[in-house]
C-alpha positions as CSV (number, residue, x, y, z in Angstrom):
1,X,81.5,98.4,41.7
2,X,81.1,97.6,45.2
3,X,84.2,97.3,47.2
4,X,83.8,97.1,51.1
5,X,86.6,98.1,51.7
6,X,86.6,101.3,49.3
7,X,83.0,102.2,50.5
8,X,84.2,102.1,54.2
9,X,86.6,104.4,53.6
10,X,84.4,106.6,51.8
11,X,81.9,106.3,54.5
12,X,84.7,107.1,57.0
13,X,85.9,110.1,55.3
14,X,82.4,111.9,55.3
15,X,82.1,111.0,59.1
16,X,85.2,112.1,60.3
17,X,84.9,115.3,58.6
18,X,81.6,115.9,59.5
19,X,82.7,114.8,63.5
20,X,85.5,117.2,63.1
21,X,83.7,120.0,62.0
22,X,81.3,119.3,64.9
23,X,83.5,118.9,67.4
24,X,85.2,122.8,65.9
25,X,81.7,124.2,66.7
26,X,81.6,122.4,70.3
27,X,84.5,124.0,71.0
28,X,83.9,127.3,69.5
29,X,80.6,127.6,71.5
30,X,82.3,126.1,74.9
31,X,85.2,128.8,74.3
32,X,82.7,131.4,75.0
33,X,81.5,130.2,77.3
34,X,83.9,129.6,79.6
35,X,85.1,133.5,78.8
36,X,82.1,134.6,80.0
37,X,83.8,133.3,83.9
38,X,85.8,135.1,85.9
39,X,89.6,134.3,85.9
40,X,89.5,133.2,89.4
41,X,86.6,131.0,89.5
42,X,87.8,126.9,89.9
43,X,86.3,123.8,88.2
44,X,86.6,120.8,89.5
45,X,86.6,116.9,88.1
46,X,86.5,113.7,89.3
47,X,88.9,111.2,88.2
48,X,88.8,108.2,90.0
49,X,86.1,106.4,92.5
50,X,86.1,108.9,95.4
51,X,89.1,111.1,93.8
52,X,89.1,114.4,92.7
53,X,91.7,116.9,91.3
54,X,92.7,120.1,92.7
55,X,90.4,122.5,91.7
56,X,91.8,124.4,88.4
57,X,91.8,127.9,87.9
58,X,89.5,129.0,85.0
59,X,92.6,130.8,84.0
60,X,94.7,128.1,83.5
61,X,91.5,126.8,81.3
62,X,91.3,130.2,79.0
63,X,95.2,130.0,78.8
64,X,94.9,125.8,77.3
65,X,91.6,126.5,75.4
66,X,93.5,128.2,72.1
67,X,95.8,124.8,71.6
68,X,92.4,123.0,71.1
69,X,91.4,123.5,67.7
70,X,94.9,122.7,66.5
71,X,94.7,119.5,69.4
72,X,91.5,118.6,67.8
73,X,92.6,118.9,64.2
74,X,95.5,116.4,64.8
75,X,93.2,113.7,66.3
76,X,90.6,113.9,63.7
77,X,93.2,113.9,60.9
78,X,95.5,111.4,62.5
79,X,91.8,109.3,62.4
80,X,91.3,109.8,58.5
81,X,95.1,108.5,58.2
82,X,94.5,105.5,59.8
83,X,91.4,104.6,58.2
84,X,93.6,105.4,55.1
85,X,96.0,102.9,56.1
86,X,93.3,100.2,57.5
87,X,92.4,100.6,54.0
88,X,95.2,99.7,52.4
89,X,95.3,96.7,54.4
90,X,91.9,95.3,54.0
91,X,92.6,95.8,50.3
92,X,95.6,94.2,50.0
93,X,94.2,91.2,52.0
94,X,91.3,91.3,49.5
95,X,93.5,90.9,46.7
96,X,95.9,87.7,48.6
97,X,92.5,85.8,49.1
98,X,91.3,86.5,45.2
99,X,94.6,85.1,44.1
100,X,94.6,81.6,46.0
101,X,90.6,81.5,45.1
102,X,91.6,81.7,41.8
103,X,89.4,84.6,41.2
104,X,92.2,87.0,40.0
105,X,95.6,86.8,39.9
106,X,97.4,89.4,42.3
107,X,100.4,89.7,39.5
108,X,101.8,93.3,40.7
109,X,102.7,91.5,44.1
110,X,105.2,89.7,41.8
111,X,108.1,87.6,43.9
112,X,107.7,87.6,47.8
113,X,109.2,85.4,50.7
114,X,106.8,84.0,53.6
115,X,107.5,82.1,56.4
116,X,105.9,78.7,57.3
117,X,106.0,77.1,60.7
118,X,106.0,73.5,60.1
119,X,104.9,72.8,64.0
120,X,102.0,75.2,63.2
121,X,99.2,73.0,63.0
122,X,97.3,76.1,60.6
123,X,96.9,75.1,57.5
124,X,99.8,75.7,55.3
125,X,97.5,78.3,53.1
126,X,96.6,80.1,55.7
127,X,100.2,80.9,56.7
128,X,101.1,82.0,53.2
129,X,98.1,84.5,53.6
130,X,99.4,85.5,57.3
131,X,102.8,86.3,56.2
132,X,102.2,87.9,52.9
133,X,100.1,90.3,55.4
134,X,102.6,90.7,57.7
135,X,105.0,91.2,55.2
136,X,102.7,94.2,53.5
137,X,102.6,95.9,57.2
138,X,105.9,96.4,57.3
139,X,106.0,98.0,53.7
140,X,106.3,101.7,53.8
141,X,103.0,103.9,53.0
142,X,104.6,105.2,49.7
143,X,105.0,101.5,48.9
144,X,101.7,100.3,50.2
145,X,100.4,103.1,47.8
146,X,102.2,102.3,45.0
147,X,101.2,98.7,44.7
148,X,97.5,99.3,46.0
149,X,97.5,101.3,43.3
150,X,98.9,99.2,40.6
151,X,95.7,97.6,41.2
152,X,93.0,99.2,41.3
153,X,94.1,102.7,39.5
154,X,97.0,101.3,36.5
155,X,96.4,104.3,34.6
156,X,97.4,106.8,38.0
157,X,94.6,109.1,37.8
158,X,94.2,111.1,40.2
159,X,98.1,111.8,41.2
160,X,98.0,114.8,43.1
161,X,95.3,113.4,45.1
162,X,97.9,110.8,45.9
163,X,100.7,113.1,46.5
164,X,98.2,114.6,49.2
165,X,97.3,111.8,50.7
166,X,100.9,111.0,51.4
167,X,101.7,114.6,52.3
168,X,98.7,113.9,55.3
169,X,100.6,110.7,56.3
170,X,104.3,112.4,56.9
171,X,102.2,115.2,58.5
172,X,100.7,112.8,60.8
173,X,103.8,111.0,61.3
174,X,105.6,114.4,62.4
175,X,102.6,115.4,64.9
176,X,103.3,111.6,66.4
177,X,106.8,111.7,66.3
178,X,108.6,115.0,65.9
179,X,105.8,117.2,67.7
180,X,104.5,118.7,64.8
181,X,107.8,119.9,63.4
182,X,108.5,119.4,59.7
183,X,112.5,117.5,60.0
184,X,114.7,116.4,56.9
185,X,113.1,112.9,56.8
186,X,109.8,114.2,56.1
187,X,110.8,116.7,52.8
188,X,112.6,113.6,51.9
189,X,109.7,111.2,51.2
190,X,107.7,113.8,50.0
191,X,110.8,114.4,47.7
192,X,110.1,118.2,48.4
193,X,112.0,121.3,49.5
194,X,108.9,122.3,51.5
195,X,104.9,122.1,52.0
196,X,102.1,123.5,50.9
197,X,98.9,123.6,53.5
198,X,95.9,126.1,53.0
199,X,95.2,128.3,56.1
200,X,91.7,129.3,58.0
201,X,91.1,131.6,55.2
202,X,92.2,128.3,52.7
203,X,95.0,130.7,51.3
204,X,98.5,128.4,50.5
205,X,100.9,129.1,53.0
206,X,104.4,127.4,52.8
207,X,105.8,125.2,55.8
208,X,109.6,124.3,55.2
209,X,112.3,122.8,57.3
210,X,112.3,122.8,61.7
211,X,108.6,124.5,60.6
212,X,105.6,123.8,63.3
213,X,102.7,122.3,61.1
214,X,99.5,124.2,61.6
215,X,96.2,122.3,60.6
216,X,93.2,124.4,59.5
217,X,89.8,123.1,58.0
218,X,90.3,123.9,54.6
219,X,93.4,122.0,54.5
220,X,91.4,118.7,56.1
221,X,88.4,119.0,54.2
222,X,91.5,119.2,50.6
223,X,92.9,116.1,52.7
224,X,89.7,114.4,52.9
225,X,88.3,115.4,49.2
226,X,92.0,113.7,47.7
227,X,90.5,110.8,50.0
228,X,87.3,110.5,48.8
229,X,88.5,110.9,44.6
230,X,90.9,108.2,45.0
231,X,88.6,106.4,46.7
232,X,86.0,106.8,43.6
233,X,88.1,106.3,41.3
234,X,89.7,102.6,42.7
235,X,85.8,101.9,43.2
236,X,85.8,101.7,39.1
237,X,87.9,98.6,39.3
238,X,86.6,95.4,37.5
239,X,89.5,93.0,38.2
């Protein structure tokens, strides 16, 4: 069954990985590059309408160049996240409107509160809609999860998928928030003692408490794959 929704984020999970992967080759090839300079040759930029920086040392450039995979990792997989969560969203919104069409009742939302502005000249409807959407934003993921999946996945196939899907939200939470450090709040709503991510080599290597996160390609491409089966398996739905 066609969902927009599900097949954007299916769509979105091939892209980004494929843009990630691309952008690992850029920066493999540019890393060479730039080593084939000598240390005290400067490169300049321009950053403004007649401004430019102070030259920089290709030094200083060598030196930054081996945070860049890990800089790039975050952004791409901070990107898959989101579109994970957009998801969520457009899904949940799918469902509100199916219920006050009368197409399908959205049961597992069972009782809610919504706010209605009586000097809002929007039509009363529409509020409902507005708040029950606001109301599903401030939700946490695991609970966002948890219902969405209600839905479209009663049976919970595919649990471990989910259980790594959430794993890749805390870990882009903790790049955003706690500079990539793994902190009690984060084993807590994974309800674990520590992490598992695979390395460049996509061996398991454990990450536990005050740990640095380190993103490598096999772990992605298992963050995207979890993605992409959970995706396909929601996209089996037939209300």
């Amino acid at each position: 069954m066609h969902i927009p929704p599900i097949d954007n984020l299916i769509r979105l999970s091939t892209e980004t990985f494929k843009q990630f992967l691309l952008a690992q080759n850029v920066l493999a090839i540019g890393g060479n590059t730039i080593y084939g300079f000598a240390d005290n040759a400067l490169i300049g930029a321009t950053v403004g309408i007649d401004v430019q920086i102070e030259h920089i040392p290709v030094s200083e450039i060598k030196h930054y160049s081996a945070a860049m995979p890990q800089f790039m990792a975050e952004v791409f997989q901070g990107k898959l996240v989101q579109g994970w969560q957009d998801s969520l969203t457009n899904l949940f919104a799918l469902l509100v409107e199916k219920h006050f069409t009368g197409d399908r009742e959205f049961k597992e939302l069972k009782k809610c509160q919504i706010s209605l502005d009586f000097r809002d000249k929007t039509a009363i409807v529409d509020q409902m809609k507005d708040s029950l959407l606001k109301n599903f934003d401030f939700n946490s993921s695991k609970e966002k999860i948890k219902l969405i999946n209600s839905v479209f996945n009663p049976q919970n196939e595919r649990e471990s998928d989910l259980a790594n899907i959430n794993k890749h939200i805390q870990i882009r939470n903790a790049f955003q928030h706690k500079s990539g450090k793994i902190d009690d709040f984060f084993l807590r709503e994974l309800g674990l003692q520590r992490i598992t991510l695979l390395d460049n080599n996509a061996n398991p290597r454990e990450f536990a408490l005050n740990d640095k996160i380190e993103l490598s390609v096999p772990e992605f491409n298992s963050f995207r794959k979890s993605v992409v089966l959970v995706a396909q398996t929601w996209r089996k739905w037939n209300g």
